[in-house]
Each structure stands twice: as structure tokens, then as C-alpha cells.
C-alpha positions as protocol buffer text, in pm:
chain_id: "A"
residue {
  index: 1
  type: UNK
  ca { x: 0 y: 0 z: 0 }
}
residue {
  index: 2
  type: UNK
  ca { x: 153 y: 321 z: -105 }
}
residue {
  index: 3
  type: UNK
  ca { x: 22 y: 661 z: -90 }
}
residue {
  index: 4
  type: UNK
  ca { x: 110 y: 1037 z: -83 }
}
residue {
  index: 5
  type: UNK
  ca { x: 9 y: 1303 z: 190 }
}
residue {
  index: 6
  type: UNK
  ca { x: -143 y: 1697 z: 67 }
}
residue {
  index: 7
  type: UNK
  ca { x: 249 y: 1781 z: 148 }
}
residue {
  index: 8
  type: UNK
  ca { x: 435 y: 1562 z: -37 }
}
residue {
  index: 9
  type: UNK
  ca { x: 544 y: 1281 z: 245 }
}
residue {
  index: 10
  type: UNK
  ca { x: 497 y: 921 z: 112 }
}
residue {
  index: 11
  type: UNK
  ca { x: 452 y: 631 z: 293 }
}
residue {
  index: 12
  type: UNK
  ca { x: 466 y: 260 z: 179 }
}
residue {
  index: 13
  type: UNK
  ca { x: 326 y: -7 z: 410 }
}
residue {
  index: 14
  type: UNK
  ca { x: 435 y: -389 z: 295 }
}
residue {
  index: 15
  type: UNK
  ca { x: 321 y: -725 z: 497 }
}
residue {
  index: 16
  type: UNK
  ca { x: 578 y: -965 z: 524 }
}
residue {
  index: 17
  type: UNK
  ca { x: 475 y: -1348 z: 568 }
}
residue {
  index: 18
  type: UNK
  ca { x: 685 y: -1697 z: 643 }
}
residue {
  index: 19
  type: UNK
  ca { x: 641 y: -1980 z: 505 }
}
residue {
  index: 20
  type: UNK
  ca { x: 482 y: -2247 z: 809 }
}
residue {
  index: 21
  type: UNK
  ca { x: 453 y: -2620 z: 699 }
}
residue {
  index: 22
  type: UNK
  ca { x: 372 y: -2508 z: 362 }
}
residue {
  index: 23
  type: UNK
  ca { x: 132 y: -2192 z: 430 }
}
residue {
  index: 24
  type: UNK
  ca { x: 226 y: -1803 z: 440 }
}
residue {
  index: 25
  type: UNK
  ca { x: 188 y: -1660 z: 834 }
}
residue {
  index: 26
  type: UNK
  ca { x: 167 y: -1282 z: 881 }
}
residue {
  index: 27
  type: UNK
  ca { x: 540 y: -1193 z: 1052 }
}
residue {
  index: 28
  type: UNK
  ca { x: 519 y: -802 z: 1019 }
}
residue {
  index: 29
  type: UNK
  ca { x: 472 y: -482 z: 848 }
}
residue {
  index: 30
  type: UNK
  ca { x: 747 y: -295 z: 675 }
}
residue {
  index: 31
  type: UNK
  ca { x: 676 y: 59 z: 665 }
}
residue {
  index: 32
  type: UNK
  ca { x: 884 y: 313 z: 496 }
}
residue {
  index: 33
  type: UNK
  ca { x: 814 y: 664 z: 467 }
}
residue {
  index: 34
  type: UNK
  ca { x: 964 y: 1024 z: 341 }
}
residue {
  index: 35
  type: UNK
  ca { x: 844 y: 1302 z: 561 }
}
residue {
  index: 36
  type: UNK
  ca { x: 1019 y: 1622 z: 489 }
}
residue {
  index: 37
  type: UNK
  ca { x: 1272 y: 1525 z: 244 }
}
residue {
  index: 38
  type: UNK
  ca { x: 1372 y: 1240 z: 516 }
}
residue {
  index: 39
  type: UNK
  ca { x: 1340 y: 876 z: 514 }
}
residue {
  index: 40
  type: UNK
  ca { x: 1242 y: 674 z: 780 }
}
residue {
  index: 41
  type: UNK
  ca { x: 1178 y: 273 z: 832 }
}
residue {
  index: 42
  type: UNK
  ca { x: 1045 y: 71 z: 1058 }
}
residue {
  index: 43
  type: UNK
  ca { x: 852 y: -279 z: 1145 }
}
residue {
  index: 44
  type: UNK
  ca { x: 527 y: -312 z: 1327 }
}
residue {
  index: 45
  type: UNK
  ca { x: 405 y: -610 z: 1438 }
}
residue {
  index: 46
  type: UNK
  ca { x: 31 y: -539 z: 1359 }
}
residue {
  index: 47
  type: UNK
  ca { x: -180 y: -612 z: 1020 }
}
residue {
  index: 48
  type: UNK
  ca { x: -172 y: -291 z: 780 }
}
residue {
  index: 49
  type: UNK
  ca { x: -585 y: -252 z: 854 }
}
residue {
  index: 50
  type: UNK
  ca { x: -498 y: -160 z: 1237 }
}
residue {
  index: 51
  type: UNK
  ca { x: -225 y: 101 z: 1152 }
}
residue {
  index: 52
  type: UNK
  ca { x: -304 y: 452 z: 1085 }
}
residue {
  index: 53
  type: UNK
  ca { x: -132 y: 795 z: 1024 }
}
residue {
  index: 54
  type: UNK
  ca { x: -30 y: 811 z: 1425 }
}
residue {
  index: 55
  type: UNK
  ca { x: 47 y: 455 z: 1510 }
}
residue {
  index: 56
  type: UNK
  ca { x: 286 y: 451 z: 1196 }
}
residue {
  index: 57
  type: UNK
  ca { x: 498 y: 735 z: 1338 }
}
residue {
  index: 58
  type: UNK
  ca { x: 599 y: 564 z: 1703 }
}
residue {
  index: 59
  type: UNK
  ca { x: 766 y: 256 z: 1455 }
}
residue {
  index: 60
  type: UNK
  ca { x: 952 y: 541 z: 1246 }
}
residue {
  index: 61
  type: UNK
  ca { x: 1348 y: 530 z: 1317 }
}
residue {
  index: 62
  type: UNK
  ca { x: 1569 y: 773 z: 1081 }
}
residue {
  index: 63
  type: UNK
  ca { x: 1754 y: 520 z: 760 }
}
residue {
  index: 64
  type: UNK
  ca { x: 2136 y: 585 z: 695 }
}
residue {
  index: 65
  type: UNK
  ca { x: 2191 y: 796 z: 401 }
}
residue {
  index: 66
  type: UNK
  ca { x: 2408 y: 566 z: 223 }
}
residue {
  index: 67
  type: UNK
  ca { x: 2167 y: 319 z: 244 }
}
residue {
  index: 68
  type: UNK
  ca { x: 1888 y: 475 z: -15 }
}
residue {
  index: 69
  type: UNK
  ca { x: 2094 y: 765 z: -122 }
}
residue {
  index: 70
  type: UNK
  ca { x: 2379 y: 761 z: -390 }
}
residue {
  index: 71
  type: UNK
  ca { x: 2623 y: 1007 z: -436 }
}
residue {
  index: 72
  type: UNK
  ca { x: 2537 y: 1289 z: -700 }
}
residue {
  index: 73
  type: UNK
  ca { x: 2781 y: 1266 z: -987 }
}
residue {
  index: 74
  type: UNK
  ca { x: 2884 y: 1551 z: -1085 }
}
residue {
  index: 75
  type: UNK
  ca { x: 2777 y: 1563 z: -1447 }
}
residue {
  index: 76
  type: UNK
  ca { x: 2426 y: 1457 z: -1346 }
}
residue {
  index: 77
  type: UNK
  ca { x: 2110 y: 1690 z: -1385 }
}
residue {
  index: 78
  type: UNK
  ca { x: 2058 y: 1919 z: -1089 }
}
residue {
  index: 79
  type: UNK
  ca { x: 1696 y: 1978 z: -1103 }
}
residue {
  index: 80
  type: UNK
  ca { x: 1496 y: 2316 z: -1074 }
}
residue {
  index: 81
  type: UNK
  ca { x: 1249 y: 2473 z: -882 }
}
residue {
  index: 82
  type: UNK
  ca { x: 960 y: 2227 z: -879 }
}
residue {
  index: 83
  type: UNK
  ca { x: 549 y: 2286 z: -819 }
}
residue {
  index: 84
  type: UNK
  ca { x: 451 y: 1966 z: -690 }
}
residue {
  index: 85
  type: UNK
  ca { x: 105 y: 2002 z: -898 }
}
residue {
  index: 86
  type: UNK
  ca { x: 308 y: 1972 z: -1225 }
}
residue {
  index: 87
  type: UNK
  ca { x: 606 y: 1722 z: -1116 }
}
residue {
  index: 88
  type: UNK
  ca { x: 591 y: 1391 z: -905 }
}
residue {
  index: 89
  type: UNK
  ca { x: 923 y: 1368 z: -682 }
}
residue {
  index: 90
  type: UNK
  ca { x: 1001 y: 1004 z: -672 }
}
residue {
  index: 91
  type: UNK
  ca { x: 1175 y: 864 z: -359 }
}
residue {
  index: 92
  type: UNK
  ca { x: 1395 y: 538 z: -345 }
}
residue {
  index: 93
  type: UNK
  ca { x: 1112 y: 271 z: -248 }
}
residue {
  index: 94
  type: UNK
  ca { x: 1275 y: 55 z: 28 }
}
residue {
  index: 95
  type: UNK
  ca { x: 1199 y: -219 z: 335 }
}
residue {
  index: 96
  type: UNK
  ca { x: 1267 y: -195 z: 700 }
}
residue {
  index: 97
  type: UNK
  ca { x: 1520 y: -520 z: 567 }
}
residue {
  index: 98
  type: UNK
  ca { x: 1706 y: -293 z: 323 }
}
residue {
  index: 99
  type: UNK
  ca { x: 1796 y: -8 z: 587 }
}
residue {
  index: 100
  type: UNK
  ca { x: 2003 y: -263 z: 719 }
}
residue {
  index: 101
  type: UNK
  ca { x: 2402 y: -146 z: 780 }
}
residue {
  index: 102
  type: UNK
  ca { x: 2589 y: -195 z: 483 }
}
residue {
  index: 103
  type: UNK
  ca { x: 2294 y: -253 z: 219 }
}
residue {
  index: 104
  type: UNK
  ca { x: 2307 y: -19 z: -88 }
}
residue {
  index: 105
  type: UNK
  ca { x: 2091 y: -257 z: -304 }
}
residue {
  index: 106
  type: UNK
  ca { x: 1851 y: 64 z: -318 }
}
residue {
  index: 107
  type: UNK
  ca { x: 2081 y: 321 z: -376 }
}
residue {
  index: 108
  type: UNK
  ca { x: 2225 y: 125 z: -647 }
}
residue {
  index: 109
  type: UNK
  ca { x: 1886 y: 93 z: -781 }
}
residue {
  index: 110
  type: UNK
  ca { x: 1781 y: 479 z: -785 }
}
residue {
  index: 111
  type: UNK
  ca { x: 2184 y: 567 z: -961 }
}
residue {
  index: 112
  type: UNK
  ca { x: 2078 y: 304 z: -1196 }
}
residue {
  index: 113
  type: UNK
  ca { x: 1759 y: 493 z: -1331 }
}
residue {
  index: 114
  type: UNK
  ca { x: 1919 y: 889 z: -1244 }
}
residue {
  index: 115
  type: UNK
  ca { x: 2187 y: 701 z: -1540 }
}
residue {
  index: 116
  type: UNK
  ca { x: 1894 y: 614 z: -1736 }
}
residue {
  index: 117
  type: UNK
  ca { x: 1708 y: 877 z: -1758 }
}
residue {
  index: 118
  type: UNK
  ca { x: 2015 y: 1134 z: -1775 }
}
residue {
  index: 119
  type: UNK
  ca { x: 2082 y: 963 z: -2119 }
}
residue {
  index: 120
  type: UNK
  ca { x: 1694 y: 950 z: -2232 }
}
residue {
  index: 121
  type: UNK
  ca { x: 1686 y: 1302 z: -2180 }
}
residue {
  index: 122
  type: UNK
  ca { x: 1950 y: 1383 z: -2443 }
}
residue {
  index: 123
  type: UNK
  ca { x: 1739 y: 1147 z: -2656 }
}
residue {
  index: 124
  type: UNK
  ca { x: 1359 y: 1217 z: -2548 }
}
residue {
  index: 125
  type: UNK
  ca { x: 1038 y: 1039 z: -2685 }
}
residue {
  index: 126
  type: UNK
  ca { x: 662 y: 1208 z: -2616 }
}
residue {
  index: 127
  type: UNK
  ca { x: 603 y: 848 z: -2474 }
}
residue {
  index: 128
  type: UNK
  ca { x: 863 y: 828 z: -2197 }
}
residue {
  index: 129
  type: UNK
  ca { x: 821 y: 999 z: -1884 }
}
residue {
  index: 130
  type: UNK
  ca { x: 945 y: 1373 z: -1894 }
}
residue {
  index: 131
  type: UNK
  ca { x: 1254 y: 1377 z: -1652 }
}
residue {
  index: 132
  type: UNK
  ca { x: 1391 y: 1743 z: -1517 }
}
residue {
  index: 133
  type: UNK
  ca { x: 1702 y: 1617 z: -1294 }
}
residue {
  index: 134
  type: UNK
  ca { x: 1805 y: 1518 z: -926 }
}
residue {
  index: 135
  type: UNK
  ca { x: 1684 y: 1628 z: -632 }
}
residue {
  index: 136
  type: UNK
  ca { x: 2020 y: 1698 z: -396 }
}
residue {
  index: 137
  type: UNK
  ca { x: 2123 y: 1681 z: -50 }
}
residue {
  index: 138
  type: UNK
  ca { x: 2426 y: 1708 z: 103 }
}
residue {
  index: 139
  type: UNK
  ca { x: 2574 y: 1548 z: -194 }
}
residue {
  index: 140
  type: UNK
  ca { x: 2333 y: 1238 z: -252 }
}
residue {
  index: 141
  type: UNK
  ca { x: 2045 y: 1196 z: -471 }
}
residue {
  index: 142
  type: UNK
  ca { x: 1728 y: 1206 z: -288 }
}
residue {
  index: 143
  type: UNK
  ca { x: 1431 y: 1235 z: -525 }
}
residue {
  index: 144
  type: UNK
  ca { x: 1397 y: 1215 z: -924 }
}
residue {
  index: 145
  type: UNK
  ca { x: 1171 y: 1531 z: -994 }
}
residue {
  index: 146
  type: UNK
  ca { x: 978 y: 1375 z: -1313 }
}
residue {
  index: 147
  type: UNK
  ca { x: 645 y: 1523 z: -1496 }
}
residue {
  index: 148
  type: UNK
  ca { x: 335 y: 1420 z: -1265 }
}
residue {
  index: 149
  type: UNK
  ca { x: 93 y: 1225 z: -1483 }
}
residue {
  index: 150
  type: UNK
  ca { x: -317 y: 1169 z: -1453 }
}
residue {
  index: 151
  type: UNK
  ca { x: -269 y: 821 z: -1351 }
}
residue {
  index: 152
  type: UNK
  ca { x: -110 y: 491 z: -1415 }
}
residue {
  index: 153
  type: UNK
  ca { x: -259 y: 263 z: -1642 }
}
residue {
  index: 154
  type: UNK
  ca { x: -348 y: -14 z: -1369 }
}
residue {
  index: 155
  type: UNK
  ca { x: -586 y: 272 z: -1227 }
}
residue {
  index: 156
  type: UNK
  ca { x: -684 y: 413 z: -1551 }
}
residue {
  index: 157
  type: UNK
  ca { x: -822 y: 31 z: -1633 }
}
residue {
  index: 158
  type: UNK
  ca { x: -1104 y: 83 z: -1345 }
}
residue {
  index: 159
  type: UNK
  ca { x: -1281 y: 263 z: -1612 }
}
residue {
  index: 160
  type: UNK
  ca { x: -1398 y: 169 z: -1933 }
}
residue {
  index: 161
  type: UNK
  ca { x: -1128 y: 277 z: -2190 }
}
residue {
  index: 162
  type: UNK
  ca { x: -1290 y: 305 z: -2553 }
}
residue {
  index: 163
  type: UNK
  ca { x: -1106 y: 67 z: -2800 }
}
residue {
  index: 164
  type: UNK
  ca { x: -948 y: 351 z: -2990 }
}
residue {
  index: 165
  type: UNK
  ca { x: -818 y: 481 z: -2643 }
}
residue {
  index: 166
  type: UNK
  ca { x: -667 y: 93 z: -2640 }
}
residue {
  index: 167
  type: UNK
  ca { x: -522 y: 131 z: -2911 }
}
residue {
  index: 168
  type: UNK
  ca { x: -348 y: 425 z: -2906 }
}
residue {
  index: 169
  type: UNK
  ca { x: -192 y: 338 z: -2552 }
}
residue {
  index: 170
  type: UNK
  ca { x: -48 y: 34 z: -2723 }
}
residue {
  index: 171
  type: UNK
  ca { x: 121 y: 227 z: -2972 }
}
residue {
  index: 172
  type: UNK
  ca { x: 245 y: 468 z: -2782 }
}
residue {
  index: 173
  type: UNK
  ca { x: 408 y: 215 z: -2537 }
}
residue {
  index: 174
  type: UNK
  ca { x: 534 y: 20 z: -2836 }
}
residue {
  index: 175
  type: UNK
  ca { x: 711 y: 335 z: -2972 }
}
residue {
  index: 176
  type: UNK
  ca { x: 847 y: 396 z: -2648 }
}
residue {
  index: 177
  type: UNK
  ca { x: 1005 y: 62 z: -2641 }
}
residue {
  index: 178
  type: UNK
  ca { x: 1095 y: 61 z: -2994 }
}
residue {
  index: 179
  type: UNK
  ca { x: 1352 y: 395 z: -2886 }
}
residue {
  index: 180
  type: UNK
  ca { x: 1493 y: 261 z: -2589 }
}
residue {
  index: 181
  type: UNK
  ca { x: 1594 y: -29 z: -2840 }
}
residue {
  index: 182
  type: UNK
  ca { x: 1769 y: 233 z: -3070 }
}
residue {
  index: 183
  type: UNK
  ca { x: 1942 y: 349 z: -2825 }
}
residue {
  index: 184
  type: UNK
  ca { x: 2085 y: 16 z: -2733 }
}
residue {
  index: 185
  type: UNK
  ca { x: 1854 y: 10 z: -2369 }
}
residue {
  index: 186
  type: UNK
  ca { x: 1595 y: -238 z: -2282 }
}
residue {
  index: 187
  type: UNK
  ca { x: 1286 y: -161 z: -1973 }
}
residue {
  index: 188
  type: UNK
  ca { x: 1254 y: -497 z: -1843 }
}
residue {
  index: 189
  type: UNK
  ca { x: 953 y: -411 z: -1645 }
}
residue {
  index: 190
  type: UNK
  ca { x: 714 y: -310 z: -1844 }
}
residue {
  index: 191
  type: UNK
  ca { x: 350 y: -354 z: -1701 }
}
residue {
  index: 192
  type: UNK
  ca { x: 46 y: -175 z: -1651 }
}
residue {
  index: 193
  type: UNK
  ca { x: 150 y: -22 z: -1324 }
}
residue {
  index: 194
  type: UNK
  ca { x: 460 y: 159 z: -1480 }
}
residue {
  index: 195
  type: UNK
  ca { x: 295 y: 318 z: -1761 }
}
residue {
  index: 196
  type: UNK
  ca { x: 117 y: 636 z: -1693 }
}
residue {
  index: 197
  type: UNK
  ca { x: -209 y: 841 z: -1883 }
}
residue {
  index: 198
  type: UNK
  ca { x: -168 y: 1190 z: -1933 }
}
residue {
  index: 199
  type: UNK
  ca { x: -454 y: 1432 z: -1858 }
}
residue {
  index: 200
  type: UNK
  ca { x: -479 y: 1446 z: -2256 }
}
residue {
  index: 201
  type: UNK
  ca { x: -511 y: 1031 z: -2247 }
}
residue {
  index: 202
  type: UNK
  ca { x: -135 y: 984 z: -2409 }
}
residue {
  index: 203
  type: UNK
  ca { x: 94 y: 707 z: -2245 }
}
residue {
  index: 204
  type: UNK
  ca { x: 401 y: 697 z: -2155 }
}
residue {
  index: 205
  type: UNK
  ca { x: 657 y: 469 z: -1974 }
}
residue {
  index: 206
  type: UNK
  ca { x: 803 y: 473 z: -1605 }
}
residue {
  index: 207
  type: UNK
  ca { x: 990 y: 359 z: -1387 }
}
residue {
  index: 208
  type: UNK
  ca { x: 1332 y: 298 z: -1484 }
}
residue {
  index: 209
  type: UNK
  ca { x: 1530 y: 148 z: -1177 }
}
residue {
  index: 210
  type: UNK
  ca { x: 1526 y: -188 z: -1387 }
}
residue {
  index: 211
  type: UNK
  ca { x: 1670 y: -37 z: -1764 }
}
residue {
  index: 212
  type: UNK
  ca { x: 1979 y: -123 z: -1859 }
}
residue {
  index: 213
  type: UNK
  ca { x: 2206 y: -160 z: -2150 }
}
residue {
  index: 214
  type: UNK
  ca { x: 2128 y: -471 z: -2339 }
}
residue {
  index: 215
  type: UNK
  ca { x: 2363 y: -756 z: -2214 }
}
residue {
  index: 216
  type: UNK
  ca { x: 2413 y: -597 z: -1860 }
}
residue {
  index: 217
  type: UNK
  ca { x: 2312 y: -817 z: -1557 }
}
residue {
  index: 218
  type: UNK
  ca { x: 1916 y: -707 z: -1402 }
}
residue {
  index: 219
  type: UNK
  ca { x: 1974 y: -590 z: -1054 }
}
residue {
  index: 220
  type: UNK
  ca { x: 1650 y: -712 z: -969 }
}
residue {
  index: 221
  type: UNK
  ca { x: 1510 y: -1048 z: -1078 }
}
residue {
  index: 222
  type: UNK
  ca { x: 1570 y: -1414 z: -957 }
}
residue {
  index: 223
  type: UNK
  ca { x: 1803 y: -1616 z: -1195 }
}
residue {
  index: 224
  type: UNK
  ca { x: 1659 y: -1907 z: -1416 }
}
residue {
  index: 225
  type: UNK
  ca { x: 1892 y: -2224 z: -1431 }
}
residue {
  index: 226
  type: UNK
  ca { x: 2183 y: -2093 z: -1208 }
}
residue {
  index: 227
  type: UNK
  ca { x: 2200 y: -1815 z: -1537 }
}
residue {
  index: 228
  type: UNK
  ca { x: 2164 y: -1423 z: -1480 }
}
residue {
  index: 229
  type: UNK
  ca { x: 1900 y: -1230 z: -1587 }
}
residue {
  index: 230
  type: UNK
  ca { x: 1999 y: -1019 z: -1892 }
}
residue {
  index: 231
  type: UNK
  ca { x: 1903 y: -645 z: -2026 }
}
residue {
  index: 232
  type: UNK
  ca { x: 1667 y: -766 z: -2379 }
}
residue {
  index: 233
  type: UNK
  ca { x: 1483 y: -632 z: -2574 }
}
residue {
  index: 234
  type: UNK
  ca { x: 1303 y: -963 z: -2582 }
}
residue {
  index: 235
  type: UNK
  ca { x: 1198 y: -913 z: -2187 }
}
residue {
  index: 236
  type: UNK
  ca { x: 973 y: -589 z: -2339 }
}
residue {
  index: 237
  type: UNK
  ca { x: 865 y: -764 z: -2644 }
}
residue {
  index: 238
  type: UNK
  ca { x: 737 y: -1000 z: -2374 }
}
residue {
  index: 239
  type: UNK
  ca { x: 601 y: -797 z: -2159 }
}
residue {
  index: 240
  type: UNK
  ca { x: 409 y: -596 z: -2440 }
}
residue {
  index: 241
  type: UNK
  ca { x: 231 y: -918 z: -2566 }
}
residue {
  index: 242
  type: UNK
  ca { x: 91 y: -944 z: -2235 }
}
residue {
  index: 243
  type: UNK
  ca { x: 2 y: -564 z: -2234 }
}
residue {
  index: 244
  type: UNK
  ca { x: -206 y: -607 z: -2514 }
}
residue {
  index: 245
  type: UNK
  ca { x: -368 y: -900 z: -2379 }
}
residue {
  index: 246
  type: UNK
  ca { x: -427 y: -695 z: -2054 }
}
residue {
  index: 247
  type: UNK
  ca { x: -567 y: -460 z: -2310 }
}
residue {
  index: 248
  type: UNK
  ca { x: -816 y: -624 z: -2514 }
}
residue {
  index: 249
  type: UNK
  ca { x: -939 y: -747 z: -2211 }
}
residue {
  index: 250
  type: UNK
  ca { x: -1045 y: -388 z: -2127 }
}
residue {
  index: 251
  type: UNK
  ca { x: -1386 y: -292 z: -2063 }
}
residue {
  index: 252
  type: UNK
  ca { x: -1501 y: -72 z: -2328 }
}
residue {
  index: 253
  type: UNK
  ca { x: -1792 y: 197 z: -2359 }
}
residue {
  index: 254
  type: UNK
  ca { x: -2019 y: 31 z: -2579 }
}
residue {
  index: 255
  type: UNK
  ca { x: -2128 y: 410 z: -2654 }
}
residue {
  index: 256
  type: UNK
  ca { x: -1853 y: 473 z: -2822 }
}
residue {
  index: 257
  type: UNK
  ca { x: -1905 y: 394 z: -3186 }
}
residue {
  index: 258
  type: UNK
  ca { x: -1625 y: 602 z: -3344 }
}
residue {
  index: 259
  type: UNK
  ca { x: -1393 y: 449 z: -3157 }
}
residue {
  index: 260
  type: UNK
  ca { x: -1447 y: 6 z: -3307 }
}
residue {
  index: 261
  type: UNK
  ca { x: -1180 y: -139 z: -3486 }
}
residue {
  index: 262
  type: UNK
  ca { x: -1043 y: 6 z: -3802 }
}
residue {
  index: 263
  type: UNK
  ca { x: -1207 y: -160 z: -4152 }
}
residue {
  index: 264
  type: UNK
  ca { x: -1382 y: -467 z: -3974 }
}
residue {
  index: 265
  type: UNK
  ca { x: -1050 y: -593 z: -3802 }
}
residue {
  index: 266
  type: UNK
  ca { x: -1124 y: -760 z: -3431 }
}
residue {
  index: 267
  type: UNK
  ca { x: -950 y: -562 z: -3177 }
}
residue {
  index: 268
  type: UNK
  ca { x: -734 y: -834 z: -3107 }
}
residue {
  index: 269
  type: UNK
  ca { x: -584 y: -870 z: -3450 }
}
residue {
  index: 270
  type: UNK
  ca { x: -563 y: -494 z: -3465 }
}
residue {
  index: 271
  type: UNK
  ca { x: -366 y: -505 z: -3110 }
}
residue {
  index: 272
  type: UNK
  ca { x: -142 y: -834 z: -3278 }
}
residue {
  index: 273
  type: UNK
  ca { x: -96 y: -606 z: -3596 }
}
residue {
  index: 274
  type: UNK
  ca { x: 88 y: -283 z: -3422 }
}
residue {
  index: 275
  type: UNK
  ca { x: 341 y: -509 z: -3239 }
}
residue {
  index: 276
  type: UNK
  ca { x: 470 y: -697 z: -3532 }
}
residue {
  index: 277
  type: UNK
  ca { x: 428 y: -380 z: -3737 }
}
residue {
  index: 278
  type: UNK
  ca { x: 706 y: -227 z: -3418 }
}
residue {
  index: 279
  type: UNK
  ca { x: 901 y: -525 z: -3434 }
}
């Protein structure tokens, strides 16, 4: 469960289970939160649905810097003034288990996409999220100050989504992926929840923690046969087949009658036809 208070804190509350003779058993909450431009962890023994706003603070200890916090290189972005109606300020998302002495796994994680998206901003596509630099403090990255968008796709589903509205939010996360390729980068996480609508219904990709150059090892990922996970440009050919299945199985507005398929095609085939038409 993640949210975002009216001033900008955000607070992400994870249960954690064990395995008992074969069945998952509560253990604990992980709650992480950024209140004031400072992170904070903690563990509470108690199911998310009995926590609220003042319980969550007394299980709030301060995280190390270095934990969720990389240093700034110097050739990096520095970004300007910000209006948080326009721009979404995204933290490092971390466990109580990663605040751990000597764990960097997340500050590893948030260099990794400042590198990405430093280099997709000297090569930008309408369908990849708008980045505007680093967010700085004493030294270390803190936030990512990106263009705030409507809503992400997984929310923007609740509602019925006309099929040319389908359509066009296929394409546009097909291009997307068809540039990162260009550019010799692949996602590797692309999925409903990190691609975002536009208040003017256009889509465009997030989250970038997981891109990589193609060939590099994933940072995050379990290995298959003792083998690595690899940056592919197959993983987000993969992952877009199952977009467009996630997409065709839409609701629609049955109202809509401008927006059917194009010359009698099913929307299926239509969905099939862009993403062998991008690849």
C-alpha cells in the first residue's frame, strides 16, 4: 500500500509473511516513509488494517543515508524549482530489511535509473516519462523530480477505456520501447502499473530502476537455471504481448461507436498487428 500526503510525504506499508509447513503466516509490516525530504523505516508487528497515520509514526526510526541515497555525480542533472502540482518527486522505495548497515541494493537501484534517464533526456520520446534532474542533499540523490501524470494505467483500467483509447496506448508504449531499443537500452519491467495516462489520455513509460544496457546483468530479478538475468529487448517484447492482452481485455464503452476497430479488423488482431508492425 503506497500513498502520498497533501504535502508531499509518502509512505509505503508492505506485509511480510513466512512460510509455516507449507502456508504463508503474517510476521510483520514494513513501513517506509519520506516526511520532509527524510526517510524513515520501521517494522510493526500489527496487520496494515490496524495502523493509521499516528500509530505509523511511534515505529519510524531515521535510515542511513548511504543506504537509499547515492552520491550525486557531478555531471548529473541538478533539477529546478519544482510545483509539486506539475512534477511527481520520486523517492527510493525501500523495506525496513534494506535499511540494514551496509545494504546499498537501493541506492544502487535509484543511480541506476538517475543514469537512465540522464541519457533519455538527451534522446527524449513524447512516450517516456518527462525527466527534469536530481533532487540533492548534502551530496546524494534524494528524489527524481519527473512530470506528474493523470494516472497509471493499472488505475486508468477501473474505467472503461474506448477501444481507440486501447489502441493508441499500445502504440504509444510500443514506440516507447521501440527507442529505448535504438538506443541500445531495454525496460525490463514493463506492465500496466509503470505506464502512466496523461490528462490528454497519451501514455508513456516509467519507472526505470530496472533499464539497462542490453547484455548488462538485471539488478533485480531471480536467476533461471543458475543463469543471470539479462538487459533484452526480448523481456519488453514480452512484456508488451501481455500488455495487449491486458488490453483487449479492457472494458469498453459500448457508446462509443467512433472508436471500433479500423475496416472490420477484431480488436485483437488490430492489437497483434501494431506489435509486429514495431518489431
Amino acid at each position: 500500500m503506497d500513498y502520498e500526503t497533501s504535502d508531499g510525504s509518502q509512505v509505503s506499508l508492505r506485509e511480510i509473511f513466512e512460510d509455516r509447513n507449507g502456508r504463508p503466516v503474517f510476521k510483520a509490516a514494513s513501513i517506509s516513509a519520506f516526511v520532509d525530504g527524510k526517510a524513515f523505516a520501521g517494522k510493526a508487528e500489527h496487520r496494515i488494517k490496524e495502523l493509521d497515520d499516528v500509530s505509523i509514526v511511534d515505529y519510524l526510526k531515521p535510515v542511513p543515508t548511504e543506504n537509499i541515497h547515492p552520491l550525486f555525480p557531478p555531471n548529473f542533472t541538478l533539477a529546478p524549482s519544482f510545483d509539486l502540482a506539475e512534477h511527481y518527486l520520486k523517492a527510493p522505495a525501500f523495506t525496513y530489511e534494506d535499511c540494514k548497515p551496509g545494504r546499498t541494493f537501493v541506492a544502487d537501484c535509484l543511480l541506476n535509473e538517475a543514469t537512465a534517464l540522464e541519457k533519455l533526456s538527451q534522446h527524449p520520446h513524447p512516450n517516456i516519462v518527462e525527466y527534469f534532474g536530481c533532487i540533492v542533499k548534502d551530496g546524494r540523490i534524494t528524489q527524481l523530480c519527473l512530470k506528474r501524470y493523470f494516472c497509471s494505467l493499472a488505475d486508468y483500467a477501473e474505467h472503461r477505456v474506448p477501444d481507440s483509447q486501447r489502441e493508441k496506448i499500445f502504440h504509444d508504449v510500443s514506440s516507447a520501447a521501440k527507442h529505448l531499443h535504438s538506443l541500445g537500452l531495454a525496460h525490463n519491467d514493463i506492465s500496466p502499473e509503470n505506464v502512466c495516462i496523461d490528462s490528454q489520455g497519451n501514455a508513456a513509460i516509467i519507472d526505470f530502476d530496472s533499464c539497462l544496457p542490453v547484455g548488462q546483468r538485471l539488478m533485480k530479478g531471480t536467476a533461471v537455471d543458475g543463469l543471470p538475468l539479462l538487459s533484452d529487448p526480448n523481456n519488453d517484447i514480452e512484456r508488451l504481448g501481455k500488455l495487449r492482452d491486458f488490453l483487449a481485455d479492457l472494458k469498453y464503452d459500448e457508446d462509443d461507436v467512433t472508436s471500433g476497430p479500423v475496416d472490420g479488423a477484431s480488436e485483437d488482431s488490430l492489437l497483434q498487428h501494431n506489435i509486429s508492425q514495431t518489431y
